[in-house]
matplotlib code that plots the C-alpha trace (Angstrom):
import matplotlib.pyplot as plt

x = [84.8, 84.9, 81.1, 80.4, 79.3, 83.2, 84.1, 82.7, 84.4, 87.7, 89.0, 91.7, 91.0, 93.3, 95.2, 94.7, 92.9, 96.0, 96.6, 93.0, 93.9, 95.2, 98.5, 101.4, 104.9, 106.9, 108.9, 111.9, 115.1, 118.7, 119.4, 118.9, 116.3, 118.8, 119.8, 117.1, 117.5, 118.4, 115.7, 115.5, 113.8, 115.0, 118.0, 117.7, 118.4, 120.2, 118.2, 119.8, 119.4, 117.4, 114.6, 113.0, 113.8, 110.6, 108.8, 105.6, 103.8, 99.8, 99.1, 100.8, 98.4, 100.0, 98.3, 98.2, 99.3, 99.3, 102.0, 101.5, 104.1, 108.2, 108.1, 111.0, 110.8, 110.5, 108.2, 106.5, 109.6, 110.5, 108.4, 109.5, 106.0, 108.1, 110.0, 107.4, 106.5, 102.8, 103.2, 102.9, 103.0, 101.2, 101.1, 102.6, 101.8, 103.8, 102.3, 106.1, 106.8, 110.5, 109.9, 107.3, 109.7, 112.0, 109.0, 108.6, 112.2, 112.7, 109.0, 110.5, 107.3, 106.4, 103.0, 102.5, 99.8, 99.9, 97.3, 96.3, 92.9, 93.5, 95.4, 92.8, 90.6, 92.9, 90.6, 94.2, 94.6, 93.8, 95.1, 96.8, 99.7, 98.8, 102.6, 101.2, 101.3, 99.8, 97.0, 96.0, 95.7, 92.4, 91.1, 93.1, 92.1, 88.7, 89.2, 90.6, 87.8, 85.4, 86.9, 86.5, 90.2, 91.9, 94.1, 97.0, 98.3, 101.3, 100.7, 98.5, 95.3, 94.2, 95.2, 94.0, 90.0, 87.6, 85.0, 88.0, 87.9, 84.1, 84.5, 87.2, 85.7, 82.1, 84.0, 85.9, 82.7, 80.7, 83.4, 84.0, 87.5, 90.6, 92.0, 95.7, 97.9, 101.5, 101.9, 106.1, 106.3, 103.8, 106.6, 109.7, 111.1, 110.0, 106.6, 105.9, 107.0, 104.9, 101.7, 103.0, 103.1, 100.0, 98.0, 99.3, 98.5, 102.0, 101.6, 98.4, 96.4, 97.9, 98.2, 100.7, 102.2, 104.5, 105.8, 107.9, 108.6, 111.5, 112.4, 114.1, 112.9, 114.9, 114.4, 111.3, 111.4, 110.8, 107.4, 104.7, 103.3, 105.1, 102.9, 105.2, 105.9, 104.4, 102.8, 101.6, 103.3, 100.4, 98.7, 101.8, 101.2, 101.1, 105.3, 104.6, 100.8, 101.5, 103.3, 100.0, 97.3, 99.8, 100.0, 96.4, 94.5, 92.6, 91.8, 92.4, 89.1, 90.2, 93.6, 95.0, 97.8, 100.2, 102.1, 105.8, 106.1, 109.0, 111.4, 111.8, 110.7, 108.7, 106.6, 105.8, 102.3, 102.1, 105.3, 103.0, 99.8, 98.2, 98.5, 100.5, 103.1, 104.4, 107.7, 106.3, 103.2, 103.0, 99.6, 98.3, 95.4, 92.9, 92.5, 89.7, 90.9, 91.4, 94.9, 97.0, 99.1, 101.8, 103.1, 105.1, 106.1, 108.7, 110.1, 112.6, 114.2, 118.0, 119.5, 118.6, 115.7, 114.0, 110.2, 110.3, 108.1, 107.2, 104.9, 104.1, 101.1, 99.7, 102.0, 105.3, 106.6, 108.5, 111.0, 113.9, 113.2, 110.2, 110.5, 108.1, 106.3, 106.0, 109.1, 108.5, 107.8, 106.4, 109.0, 108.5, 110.5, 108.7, 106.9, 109.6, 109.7, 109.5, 112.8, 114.1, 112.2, 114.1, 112.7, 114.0, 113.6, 112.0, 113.7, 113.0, 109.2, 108.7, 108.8, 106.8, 103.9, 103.7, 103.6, 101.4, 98.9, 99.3, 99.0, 95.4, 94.0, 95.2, 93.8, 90.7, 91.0, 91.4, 95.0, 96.8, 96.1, 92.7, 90.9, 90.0, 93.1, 94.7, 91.9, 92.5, 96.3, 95.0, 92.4, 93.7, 96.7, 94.2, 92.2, 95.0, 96.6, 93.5, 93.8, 97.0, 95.6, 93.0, 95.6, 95.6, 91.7, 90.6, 89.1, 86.7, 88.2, 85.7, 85.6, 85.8, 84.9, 85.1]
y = [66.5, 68.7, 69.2, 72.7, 72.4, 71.8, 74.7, 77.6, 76.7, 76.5, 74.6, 73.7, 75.8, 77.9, 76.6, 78.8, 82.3, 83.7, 83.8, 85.9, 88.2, 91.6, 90.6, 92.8, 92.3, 89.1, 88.0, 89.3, 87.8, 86.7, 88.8, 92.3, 94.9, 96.8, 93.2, 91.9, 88.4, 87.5, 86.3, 84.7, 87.9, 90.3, 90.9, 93.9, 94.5, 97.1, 100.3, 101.9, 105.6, 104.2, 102.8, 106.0, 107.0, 108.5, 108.7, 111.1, 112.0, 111.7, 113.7, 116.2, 114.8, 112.9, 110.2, 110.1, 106.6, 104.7, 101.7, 98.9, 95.8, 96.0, 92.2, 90.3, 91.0, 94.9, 94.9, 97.7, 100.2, 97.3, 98.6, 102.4, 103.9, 106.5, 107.6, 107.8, 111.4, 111.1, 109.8, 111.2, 108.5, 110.2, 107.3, 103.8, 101.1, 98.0, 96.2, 96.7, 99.7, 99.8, 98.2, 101.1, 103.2, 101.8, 101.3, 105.2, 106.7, 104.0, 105.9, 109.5, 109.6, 111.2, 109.8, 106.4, 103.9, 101.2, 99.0, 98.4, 99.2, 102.9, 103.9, 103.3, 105.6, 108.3, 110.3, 112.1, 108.3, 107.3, 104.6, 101.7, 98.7, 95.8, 93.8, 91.9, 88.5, 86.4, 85.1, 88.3, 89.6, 89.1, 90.4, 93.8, 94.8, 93.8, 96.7, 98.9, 98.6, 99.1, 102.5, 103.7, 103.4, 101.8, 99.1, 96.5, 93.7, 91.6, 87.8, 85.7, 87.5, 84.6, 82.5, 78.5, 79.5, 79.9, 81.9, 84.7, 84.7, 85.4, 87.8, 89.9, 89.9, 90.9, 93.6, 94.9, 95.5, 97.1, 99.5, 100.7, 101.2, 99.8, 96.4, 94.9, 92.4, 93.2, 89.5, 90.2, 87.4, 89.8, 92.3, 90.0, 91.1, 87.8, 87.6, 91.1, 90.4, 86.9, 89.6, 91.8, 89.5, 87.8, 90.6, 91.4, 88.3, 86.8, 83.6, 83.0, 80.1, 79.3, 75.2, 74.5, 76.8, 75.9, 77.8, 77.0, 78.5, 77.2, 78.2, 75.9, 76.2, 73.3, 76.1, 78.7, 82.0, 83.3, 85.0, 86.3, 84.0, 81.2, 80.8, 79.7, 76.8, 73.9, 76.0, 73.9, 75.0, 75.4, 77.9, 80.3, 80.0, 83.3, 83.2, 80.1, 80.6, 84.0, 82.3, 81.8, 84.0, 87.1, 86.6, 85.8, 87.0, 83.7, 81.0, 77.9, 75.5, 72.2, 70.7, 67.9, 67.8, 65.5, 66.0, 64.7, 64.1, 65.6, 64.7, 68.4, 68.4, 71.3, 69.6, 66.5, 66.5, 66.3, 69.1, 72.0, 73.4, 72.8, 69.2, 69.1, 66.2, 67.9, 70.4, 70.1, 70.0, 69.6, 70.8, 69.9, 72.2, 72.8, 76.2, 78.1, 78.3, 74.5, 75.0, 72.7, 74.0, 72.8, 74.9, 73.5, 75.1, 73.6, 74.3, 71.1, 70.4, 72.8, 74.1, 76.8, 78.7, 81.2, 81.9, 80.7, 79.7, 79.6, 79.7, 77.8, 79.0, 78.2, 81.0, 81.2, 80.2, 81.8, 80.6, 83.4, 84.4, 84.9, 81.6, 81.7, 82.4, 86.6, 88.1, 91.4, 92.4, 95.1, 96.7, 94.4, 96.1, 97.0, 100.3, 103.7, 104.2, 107.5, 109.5, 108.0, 104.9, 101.7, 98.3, 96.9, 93.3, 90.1, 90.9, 94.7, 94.0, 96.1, 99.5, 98.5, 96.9, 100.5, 102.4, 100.4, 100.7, 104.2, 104.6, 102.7, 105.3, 108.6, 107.1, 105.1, 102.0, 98.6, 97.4, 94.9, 92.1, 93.3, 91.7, 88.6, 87.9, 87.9, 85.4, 83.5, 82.8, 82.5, 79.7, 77.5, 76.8, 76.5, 73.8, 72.0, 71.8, 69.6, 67.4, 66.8, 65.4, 63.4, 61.6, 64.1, 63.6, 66.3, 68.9, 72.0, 75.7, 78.7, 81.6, 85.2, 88.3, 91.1]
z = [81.4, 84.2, 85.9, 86.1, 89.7, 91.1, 87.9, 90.5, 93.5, 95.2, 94.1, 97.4, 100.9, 102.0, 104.7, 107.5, 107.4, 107.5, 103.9, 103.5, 106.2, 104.9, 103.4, 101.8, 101.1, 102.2, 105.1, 106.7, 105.5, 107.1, 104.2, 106.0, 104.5, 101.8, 100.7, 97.8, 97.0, 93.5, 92.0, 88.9, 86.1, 87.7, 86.2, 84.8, 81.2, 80.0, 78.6, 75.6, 74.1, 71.4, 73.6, 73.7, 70.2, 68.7, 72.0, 71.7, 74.9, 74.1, 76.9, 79.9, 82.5, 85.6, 86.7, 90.7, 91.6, 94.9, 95.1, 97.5, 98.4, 98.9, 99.6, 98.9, 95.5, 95.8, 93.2, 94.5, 92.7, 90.0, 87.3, 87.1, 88.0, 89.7, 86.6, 84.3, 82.9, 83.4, 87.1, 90.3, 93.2, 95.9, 98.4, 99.2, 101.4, 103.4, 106.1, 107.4, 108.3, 107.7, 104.1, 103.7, 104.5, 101.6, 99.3, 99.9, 99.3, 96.2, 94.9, 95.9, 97.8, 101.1, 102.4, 103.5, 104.8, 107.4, 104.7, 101.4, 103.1, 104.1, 100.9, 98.7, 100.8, 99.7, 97.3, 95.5, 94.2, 90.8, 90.3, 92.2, 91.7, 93.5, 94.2, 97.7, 97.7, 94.9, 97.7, 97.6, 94.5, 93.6, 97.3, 97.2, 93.5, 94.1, 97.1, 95.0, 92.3, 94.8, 95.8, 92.0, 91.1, 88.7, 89.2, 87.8, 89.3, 89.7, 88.6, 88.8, 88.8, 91.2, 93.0, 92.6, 93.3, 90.2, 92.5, 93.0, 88.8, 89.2, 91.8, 90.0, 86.8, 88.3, 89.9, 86.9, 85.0, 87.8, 88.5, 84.5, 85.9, 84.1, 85.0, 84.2, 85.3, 84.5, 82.8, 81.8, 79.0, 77.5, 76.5, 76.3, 72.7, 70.8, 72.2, 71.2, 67.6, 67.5, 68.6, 65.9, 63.4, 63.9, 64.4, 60.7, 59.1, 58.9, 60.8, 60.2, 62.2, 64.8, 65.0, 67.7, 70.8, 73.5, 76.7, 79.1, 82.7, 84.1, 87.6, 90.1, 93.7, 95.9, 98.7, 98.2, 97.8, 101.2, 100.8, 102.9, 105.4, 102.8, 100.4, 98.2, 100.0, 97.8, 95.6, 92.5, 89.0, 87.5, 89.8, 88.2, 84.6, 83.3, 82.2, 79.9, 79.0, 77.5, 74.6, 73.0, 74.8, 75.2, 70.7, 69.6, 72.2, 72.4, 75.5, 75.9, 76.1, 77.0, 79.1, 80.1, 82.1, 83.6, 87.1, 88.1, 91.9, 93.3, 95.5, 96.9, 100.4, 100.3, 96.9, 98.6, 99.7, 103.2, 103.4, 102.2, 102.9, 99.3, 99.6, 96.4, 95.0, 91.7, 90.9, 87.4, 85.2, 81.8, 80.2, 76.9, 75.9, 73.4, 71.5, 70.7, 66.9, 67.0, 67.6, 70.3, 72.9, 75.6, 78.6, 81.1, 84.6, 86.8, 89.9, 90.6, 87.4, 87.8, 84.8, 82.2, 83.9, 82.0, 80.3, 76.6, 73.9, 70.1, 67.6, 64.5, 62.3, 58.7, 57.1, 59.5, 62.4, 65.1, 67.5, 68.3, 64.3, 61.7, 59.6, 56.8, 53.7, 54.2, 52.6, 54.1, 57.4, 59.8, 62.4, 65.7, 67.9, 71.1, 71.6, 72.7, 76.4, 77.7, 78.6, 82.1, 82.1, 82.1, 80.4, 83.7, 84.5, 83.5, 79.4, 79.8, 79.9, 83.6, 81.6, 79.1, 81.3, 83.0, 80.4, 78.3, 82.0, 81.9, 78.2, 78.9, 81.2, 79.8, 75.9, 77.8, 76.2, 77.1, 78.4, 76.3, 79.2, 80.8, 82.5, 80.1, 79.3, 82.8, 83.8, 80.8, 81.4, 85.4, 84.9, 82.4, 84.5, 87.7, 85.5, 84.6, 88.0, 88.7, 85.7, 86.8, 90.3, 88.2, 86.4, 83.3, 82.6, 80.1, 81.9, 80.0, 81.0, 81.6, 79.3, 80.4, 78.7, 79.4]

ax = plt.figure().add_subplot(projection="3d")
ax.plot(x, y, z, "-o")
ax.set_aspect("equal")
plt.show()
């Protein structure tokens, strides 16, 4: 069992201060700055007529949004905040200037900051997308927070420190402002029906879960300072843990978790500045309904490469299809987006994690993955990344609420 003493601390140091320093977007590229790399989840997936089919608007207010990060990723103008009908993004942010300057024309927006730190003084702002580095995630919404906005975030909520997941969450609730991380496996089309039919009954208790987040990295994905360089699977586990947390809205209590060394050079432990020697964990956990759970993330293992998972519960099971003992069912298509905004990458889930974010604010209520549930997915994967260095001992996982 894990002692509660090592439970509220980093868990590794940072290598460096760089990675704390005030960090957006990712490196330049050989690849020239109108040239994304393809990255696995971002293909985008095609948007029919009929995803907006009986569309209501709850409300003609427009949200003033700030956007920061046009890394390597763009992600700053992957998720369609610019298209949405109750959006106006007043400001974005790059610590590049000329990826600002693309961040800005992909947002059809005119005004501009050098730093996540002087947008957010921008009183017009609302509310703010956080798509920096994952290093930084927890440090720029805690920022934002503090400047009385409301703010989502790109995965993980943090990154590989338990005292950022205390931090965060402290801030959350003193600000009474609205907290999301865009978690995508959250909207995939199956997940969303495995949430919609448990939430009516239809599976039941869940007893076992798996996810899986396959994503082969011989070479990194250039990034910011590199920080993806070595990064341990497990400190990612949003993709795969989603495919129990994302459909009951429970946490996992217990893990244990088992590490392959890789044979990658930048996994090998003394090729990366997290000292770490796996391309793939493995993590048995323990659920809070007394349910079991496995979720595996790999980076070195080529072939398929996607984020999967399935359910089986006391009344049905679901793994691509309902299988069970309910004859009729609820509609589990996802929720109509609004005229002009795409489901976009990552299965079509980038529309849907926006709207559902705006949706939040403009109906003040929680967002599907607030604050709990990001840290949830978050820790559990942190947790089991050291199990995995103790040999796969079982290790206890905090609880959050929010």
């Amino acid at each position: 069992m894990m002692h509660m003493k090592s439970s509220r601390r980093s868990f590794l140091q940072q290598a460096g201060a760089g990675l704390a320093a005030t960090a957006v977007g990712s490196l330049a590229t050989s690849r020239g700055a109108e040239e994304p790399l393809k990255i696995q989840g971002f293909e985008r997936t095609a948007t029919g007529a009929e995803a907006s089919k009986g569309w209501k608007p709850v409300s003609d207010r427009r949200i003033r949004v700030g956007i920061v990060g046009y890394g390597v990723c763009r992600f700053g103008a992957e998720f369609g905040f610019q298209d949405h009908p109750n959006v106006e993004v007043v400001a974005v942010s790059d610590l590049f200037p000329d990826r600002c300057e693309q961040l800005a024309k992909a947002c059809r927006c005119a005004k501009t900051y050098p730093s996540l730190e002087e947008l957010v003084k921008d009183d017009r702002i609302e509310a703010v997308f956080v798509a920096t580095d994952a290093p930084s995630h927890a440090r720029h919404c805690i920022e934002v927070l503090k400047h009385g906005k409301h703010v989502a975030s790109a995965v993980p909520a943090v990154f590989g420190s338990l005292e950022e997941a205390d931090a965060l969450l402290a801030a959350v609730k003193a600000s009474g402002r609205k907290y999301m991380m865009f978690e995508t496996s959250c909207y995939h089309e199956d997940l969303h029906a495995m949430r919609t039919l448990y939430r009516a009954g239809h599976l039941g208790r869940i007893l076992y879960s798996e996810g899986e987040y396959y994503h082969y990295m011989d070479q990194p994905i250039p990034s910011y300072k590199d920080w993806r360089v070595g990064l341990p699977p497990q400190w990612y586990p949003t993709h795969s843990n989603a495919y129990h947390l994302g459909v009951t809205g429970g946490r996992f209590t217990e893990v244990s978790c088992l590490g392959m060394r890789s044979g990658v050079p930048h996994l090998k432990p003394e090729g990366n500045r997290y000292a770490n020697p796996f391309g793939t964990e493995i993590a048995m956990f323990k659920t809070d309904d007394g349910g079991s759970s496995r979720m595996a993330v790999s980076w070195d293992t080529p072939g398929d490469g996607w984020e999967r998972g399935r359910v089986r519960g006391e009344k049905g099971s679901f793994y691509e299809r309902y299988q069970g003992l309910v004859k009729e069912l609820p509609n589990t298509q996802r929720p109509p987006l609004p005229p002009r905004v795409e489901g976009g990458g990552h299965g079509g889930s980038h529309g849907h994690l926006t709207n559902e974010f705006v949706l939040s604010i403009l109906e003040d209520r929680r967002p599907l993955v607030d604050i709990a549930m990001a840290l949830h997915m978050t820790v559990a994967g942190i947790v089991a990344h050291l199990s995995a260095l103790k040999g796969g001992e079982w290790l206890k996982i905090p609880e959050y609420r929010a």
